[in-house]
N, C-alpha and C positions, 0 to 999 in steps of 0.2 A: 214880665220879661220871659220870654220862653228859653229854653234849653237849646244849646247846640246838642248837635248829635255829634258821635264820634269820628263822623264821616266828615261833618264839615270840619272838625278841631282838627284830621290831618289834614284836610286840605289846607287851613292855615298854617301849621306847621312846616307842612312844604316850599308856602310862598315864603315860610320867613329862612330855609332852610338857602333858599336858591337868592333871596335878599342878600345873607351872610356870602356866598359864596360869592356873588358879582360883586358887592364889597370889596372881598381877599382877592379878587382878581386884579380891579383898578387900581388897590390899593402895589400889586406885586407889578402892575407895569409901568406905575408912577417910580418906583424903586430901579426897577431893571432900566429905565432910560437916564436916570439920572446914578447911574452906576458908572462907572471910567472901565478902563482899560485895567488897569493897576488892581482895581476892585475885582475882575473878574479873574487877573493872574492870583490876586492872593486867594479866591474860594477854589480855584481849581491846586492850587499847587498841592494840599493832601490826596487830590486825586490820581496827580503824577508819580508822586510815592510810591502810591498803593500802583499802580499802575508799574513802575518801573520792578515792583518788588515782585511783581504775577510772571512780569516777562523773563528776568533772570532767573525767577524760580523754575517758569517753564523750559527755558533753555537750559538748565541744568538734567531735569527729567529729562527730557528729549535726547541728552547726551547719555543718558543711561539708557533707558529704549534704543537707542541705535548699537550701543554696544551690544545690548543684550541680544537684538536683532542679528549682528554681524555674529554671534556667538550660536544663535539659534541655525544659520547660513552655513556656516563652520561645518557644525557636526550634524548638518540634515543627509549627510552623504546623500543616496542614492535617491532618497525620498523627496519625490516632488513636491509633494500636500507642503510640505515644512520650507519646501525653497520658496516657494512662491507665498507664503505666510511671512516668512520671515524680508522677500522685498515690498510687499507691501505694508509693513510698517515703518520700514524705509521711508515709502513714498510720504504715508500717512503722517510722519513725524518731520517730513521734509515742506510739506502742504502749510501743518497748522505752524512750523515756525516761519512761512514768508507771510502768514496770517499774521500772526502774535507781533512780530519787526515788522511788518509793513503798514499796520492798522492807525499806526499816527500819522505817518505819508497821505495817505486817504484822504482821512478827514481835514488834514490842512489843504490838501486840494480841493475839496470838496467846500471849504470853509473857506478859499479863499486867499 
């Protein structure tokens, strides 16, 4: 009986590699269709959490950035460089929060 070489042991390896994985695949959309509604609110709702807890977090930062912004506005007196710095973090922090509160609107539109 002759000897594989190392060449063909990965070539088998690989068929049994990509075997394994069309396995976990069939096996994850036999699951995913026989999933409900119910099934999918309960794996998302630690998502919602963690989600609602990024957005309050980041409206809060955002509320200090603006302040600090309007503070930077204040005392830029005559200096341009610092006025126009300090409204474009306005704008910037005015951007990512219709981002950060609008990003659920989206995808339920998007979703249907």
């Amino acid at each position: 009986m002759a000897r594989k070489t190392p060449k063909e042991t990965r070539v088998n390896v690989n068929y049994l590699f990509i075997a394994l994985a069309f396995v976990l695949a069939i096996s994850q959309i036999s699951l995913i269709s026989a999933a409900t509604q119910a099934d999918f609110d309960q794996i998302l709702q630690p998502l919602q959490t963690v989600y609602d807890l990024v957005k309050y977090a980041a409206t809060v930062i955002s509320g200090i950035v603006m302040l600090f912004s309007g503070i930077t506005y204040i005392m830029s007196g005559s200096d341009p460089g610092k006025r126009e710095k300090a409204k474009n973090m306005v704008m910037y922090v005015i951007i990512g929060l219709i981002v950060i509160w609008a990003a659920p609107f989206i995808v339920d539109l998007i979703l249907g």
